[in-house]
DRENMARZA-793413 format. One record per residue (C-alpha): x, y, z. Coordinates in steps of 0.05 Angstrom, whole numbers, plus 32768, in hexadecimal, padded with zeros to 4 digits. Each point is the difference from the previous one (the first is absolute). Last residue first. Example, Ala and Ser with C-alpha at 12.3 -4.5 7.8 and 13.67 -1.06 7.14 Angstrom:
<pts>
81117FEB808F 7FE57FBB800D 
</pts>
This chain:
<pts>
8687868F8BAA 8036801D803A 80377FDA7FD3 7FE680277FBD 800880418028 803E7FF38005 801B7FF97FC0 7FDB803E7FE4 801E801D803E 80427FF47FF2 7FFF801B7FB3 7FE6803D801F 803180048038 803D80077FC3 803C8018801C 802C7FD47FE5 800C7FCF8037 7FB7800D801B 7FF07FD27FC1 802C7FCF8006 7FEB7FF6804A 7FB97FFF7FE5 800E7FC77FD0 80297FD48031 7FCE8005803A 7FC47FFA7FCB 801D7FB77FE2 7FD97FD48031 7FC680268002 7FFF800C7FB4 800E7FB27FF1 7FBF7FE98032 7FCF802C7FE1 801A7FE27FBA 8028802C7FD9 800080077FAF 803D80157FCC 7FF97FFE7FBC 803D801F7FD8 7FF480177FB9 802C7FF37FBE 7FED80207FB7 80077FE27FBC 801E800E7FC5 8047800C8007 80077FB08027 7FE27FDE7FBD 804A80157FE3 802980387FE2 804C7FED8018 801780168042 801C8036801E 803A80178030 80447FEB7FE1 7FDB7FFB7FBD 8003804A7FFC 80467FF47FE0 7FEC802A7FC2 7FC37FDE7FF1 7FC27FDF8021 7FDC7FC37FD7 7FC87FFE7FD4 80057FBC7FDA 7FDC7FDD802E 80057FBC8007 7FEF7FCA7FD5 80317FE67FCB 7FD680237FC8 801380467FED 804480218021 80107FCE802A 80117FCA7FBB 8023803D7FEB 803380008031 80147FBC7FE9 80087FC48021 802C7FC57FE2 8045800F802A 7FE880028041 7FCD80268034 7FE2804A7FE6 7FEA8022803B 7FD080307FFF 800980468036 80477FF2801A 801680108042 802F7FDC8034 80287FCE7FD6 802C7FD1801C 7FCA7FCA8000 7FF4800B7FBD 803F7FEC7FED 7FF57FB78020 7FC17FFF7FD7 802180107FC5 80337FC37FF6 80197FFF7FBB 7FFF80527FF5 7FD1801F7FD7 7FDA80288039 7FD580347FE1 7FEE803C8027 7FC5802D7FF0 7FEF803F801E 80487FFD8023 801880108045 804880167FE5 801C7FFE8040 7FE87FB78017 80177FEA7FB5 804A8020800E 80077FCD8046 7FE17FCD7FD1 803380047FD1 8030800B8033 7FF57FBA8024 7FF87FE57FB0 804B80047FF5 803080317FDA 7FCF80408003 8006801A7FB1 7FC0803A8003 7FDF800B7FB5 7FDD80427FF8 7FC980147FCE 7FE180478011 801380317FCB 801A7FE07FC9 7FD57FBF800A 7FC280268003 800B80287FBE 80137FBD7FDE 7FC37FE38018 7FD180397FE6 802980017FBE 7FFE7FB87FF6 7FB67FFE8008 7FFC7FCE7FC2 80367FDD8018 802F7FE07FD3 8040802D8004 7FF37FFB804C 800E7FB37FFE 804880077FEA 8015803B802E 7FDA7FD6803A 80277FC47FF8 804680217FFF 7FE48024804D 7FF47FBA8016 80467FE77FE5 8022803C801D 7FD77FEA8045 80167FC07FF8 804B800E7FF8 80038037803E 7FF47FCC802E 7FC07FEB803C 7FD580277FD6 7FC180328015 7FDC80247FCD 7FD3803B8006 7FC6800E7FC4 7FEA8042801C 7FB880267FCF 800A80427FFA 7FFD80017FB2 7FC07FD1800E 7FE67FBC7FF0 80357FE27FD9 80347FFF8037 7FD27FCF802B 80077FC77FC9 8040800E7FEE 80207FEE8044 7FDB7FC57FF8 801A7FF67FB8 8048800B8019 7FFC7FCC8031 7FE47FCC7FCE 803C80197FCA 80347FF3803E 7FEC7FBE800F 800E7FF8804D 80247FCC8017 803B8037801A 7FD480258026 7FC9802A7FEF 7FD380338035 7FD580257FD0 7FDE80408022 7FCD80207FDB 7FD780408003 7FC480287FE4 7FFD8049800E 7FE38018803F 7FC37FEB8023 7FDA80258041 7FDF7FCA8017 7FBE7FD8800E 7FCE80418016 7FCC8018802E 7FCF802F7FF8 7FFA8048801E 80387FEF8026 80287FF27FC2 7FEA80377FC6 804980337FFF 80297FB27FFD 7FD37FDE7FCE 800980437FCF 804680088008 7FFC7FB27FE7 7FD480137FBF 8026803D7FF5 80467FD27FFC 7FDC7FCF7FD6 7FD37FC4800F 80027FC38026 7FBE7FE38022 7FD57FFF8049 7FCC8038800E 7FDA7FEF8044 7FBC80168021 7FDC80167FB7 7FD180467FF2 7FCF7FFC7FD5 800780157FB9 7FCC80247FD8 7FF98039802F 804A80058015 801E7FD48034 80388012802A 802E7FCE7FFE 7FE57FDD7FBE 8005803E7FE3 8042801D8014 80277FBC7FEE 7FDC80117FB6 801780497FF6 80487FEA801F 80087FD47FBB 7FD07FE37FE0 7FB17FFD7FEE 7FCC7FD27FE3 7FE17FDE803A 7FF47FB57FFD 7FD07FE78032 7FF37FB6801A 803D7FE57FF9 80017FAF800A 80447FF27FE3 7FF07FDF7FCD 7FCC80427FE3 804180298016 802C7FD77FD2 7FD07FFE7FBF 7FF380548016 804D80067FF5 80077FCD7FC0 7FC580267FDC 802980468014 7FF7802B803B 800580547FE8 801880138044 80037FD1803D 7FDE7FFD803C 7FE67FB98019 7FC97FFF8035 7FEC7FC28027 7FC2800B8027 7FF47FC48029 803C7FE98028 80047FB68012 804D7FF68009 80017FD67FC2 7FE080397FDA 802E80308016 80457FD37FF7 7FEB7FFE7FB6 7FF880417FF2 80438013800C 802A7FCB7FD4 7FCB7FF47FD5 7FFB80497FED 804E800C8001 80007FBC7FC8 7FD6802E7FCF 8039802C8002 7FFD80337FBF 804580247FEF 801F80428005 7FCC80248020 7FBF7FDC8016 80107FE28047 7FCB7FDE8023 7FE08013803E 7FDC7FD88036 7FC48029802C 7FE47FD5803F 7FBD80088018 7FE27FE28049 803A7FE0801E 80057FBC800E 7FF77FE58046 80237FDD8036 7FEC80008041 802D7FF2803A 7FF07FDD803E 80057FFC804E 7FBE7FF18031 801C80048052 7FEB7FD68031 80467FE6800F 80147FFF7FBB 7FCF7FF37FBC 80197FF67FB7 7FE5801D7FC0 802680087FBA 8002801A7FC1 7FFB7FE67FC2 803D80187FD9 80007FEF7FB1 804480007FE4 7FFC7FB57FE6 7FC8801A7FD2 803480317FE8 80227FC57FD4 7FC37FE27FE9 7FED80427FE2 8044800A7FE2 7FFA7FC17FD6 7FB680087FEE 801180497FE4 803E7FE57FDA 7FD17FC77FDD 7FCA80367FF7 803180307FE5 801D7FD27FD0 7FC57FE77FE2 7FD5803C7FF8 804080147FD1 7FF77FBE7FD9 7FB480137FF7 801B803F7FE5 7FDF803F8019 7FB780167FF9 7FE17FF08033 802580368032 7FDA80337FD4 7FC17FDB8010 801580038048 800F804E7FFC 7FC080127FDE 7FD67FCF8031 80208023803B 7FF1804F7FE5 8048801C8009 800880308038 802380397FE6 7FD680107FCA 8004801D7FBE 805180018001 8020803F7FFC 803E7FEA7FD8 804A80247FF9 80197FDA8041 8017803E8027 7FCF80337FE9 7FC57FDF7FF2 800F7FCD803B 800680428030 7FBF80157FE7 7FDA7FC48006 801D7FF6804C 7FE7804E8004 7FC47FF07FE8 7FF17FCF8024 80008016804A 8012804B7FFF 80198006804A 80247FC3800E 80187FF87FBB 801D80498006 801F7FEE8042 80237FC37FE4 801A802C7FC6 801780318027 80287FCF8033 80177FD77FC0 801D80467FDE 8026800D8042 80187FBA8015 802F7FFD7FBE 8032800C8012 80057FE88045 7FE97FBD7FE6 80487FFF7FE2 80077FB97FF9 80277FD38035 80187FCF7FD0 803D7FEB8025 800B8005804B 80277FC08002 801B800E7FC6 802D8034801C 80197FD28037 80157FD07FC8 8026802A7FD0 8021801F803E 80117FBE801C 80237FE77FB9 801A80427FEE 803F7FF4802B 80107FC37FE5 80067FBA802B 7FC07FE17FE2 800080097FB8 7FCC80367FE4 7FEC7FF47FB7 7FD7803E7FD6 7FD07FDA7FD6 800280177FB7 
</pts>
């Protein structure tokens, strides 16, 4: 089960500086195939996106754009209780991201007009996973933040969408479902083909081709993250129910083999007890093997002694998702430098992030926290400066901005100062 490091033995550090570069997939391998197959989509439109789902999906669907009163009528037809949930979730995260909104600002100095504009961006592609299980949650989670920052032309990818998919996306204000996966469907909407136009931004998880894919494509559109297995980092002293922090370490392991539930104690005891709790709730899970798998390969519990270490080992983890259940979190948290959704007290689970508390659920992995944000309003939309002179501001500013200029060399940008002053 979990592999326990106590502070003070040599494996310890080297446990911990190893995970601190965890789940850096092997884009390397498989860069190759994704650079051919982006190049194939960019040549052969369609056809070769219906091609490569043929041959990598085992369907060739009739169309890849999916007729809008098809897909909505197909959205129709899941369980009233189902419509339910989503919309309830959907309202919950959309009153979260409305606090993200930025709305610019304008302010004048000395003559001289300052501002920044604040628009969304034009098309925006958001992908859903459709290999080892069905997200309709992903689709809030992305689609959502669009719409509330005012972009028109929402697209979600995703192979083979189900009822409860299209329910989501019709929620979530999508306004184009295309049926394709993998690195097929990131070169689409990058490119464009002749049934899909091209999009400005491609946000959502996906596999390891999916994410080579999003890396070879950025510059010709932009992009959230590149994301790596799923992750959790449960921080549990001696209050801490050890059955609750085993089913939040649970509740990441499930998703993936790959998947890193990571543990941090303050004694050896509780994290035996922890790693006791998830032997006896594996037997019961219906993705036991999947968990197991995860837990084998990637679950590690760290025993610090006090809380200063705890959050010392939390800063160098970096963690996807870290959940605090300690008695007094928010002092924690103030020890801890990166962490992409905190998880504050005893009575919050992980899952609550995952599909209805409100923010996004699409958060950077493998430490890249330390530098990035969660998915939010802020992806979508695109920042300009405004900047105006008066007569009056130019003269007074054209010694300082034509001695900059002859500073580097530049008599071009001097004179276009100058002859504004002669004017």
């Amino acid at each position: 089960m979990l592999a326990i490091h106590e502070r003070g033995q040599a494996s310890y550090q080297a446990t911990l500086d190893s995970l601190s570069h965890r789940g850096t997939e092997d884009l390397a391998r498989v860069e190759p195939d994704v650079r051919e197959i982006l190049e194939t989509v960019r040549e052969r439109g369609d056809e070769a996106v219906l091609d490569y789902s043929e041959r990598f999906d085992r369907r060739r669907p009739e169309a890849l754009v999916l007729d809008r009163e098809a897909w909505l009528a197909e959205a129709g037809r899941v369980d009233p209780d189902v419509r339910k949930a989503l919309t309830e979730a959907a309202e919950r995260i959309r009153r979260y991201h409305e606090h993200q909104r930025e709305p610019g600002f304008r302010y004048e100095e000395d003559g001289v007009e300052l501002g920044q504009r604040v628009r969304p961006v034009a098309a925006a592609a958001v992908y859903a996973p459709g290999g080892k299980a069905r997200y309709p949650s992903t689709v809030l989670m992305t689609a959502i933040p669009a719409t509330v920052a005012g972009v028109k032309r929402i697209v979600l990818v995703t192979p083979n969408p189900s009822p409860e998919i299209l329910a989501a996306a019709e929620v979530a204000g999508v306004t184009e479902v295309v049926d394709a996966g993998g690195a097929q469907a990131i070169a689409a909407v990058a490119y464009g083909t002749e049934s899909i136009a091209r999009v400005d931004k491609v946000v959502g998880p996906g596999n390891i081709y999916v994410a080579c894919a999003k890396r070879l494509v950025f510059g010709a559109v932009d992009i959230d993250s590149i994301a790596g297995p799923s992750e959790i980092l449960v921080v549990a002293d001696e209050g801490a129910d050890p059955e609750v922090v085993a089913a939040d370490l649970l509740s990441q392991a499930e998703h993936d083999e790959a998947a890193y539930p990571l543990l941090i104690t303050l004694s050896r005891s509780q994290a035996e007890a922890v790693d006791a709790a998830l032997e006896r709730q594996l037997e019961s899970l219906p993705r036991k093997a999947i968990a197991k798998e995860a837990i084998a390969k990637n679950g590690y519990a760290f025993v610090t002694g006090d809380l200063t270490e705890a959050g010392r080992v939390a800063t160098v983890l970096a963690a996807e998702h870290l959940s605090l259940s300690v008695e007094d979190p928010d002092s924690l948290l103030d020890q801890v430098g990166a962490a992409g959704a905190v998880f504050l007290g005893y009575h919050t689970p992980e899952a609550a992030g995952d599909y209805a508390a409100g923010p996004s659920h699409v958060l950077p992995t493998g430490g890249a926290v330390r530098f990035s944000s969660p998915l939010g309003v802020y992806d979508f939309v695109i920042r300009s400066s405004l900047i105006r002179y008066s007569p009056a501001a130019i003269a007074d500013q054209a010694d300082l901005l034509e001695g900059l200029a002859r500073l580097e060399g530049l008599e071009a940008h001097a004179r276009a100062v100058a002859i504004r002053r002669r004017s």
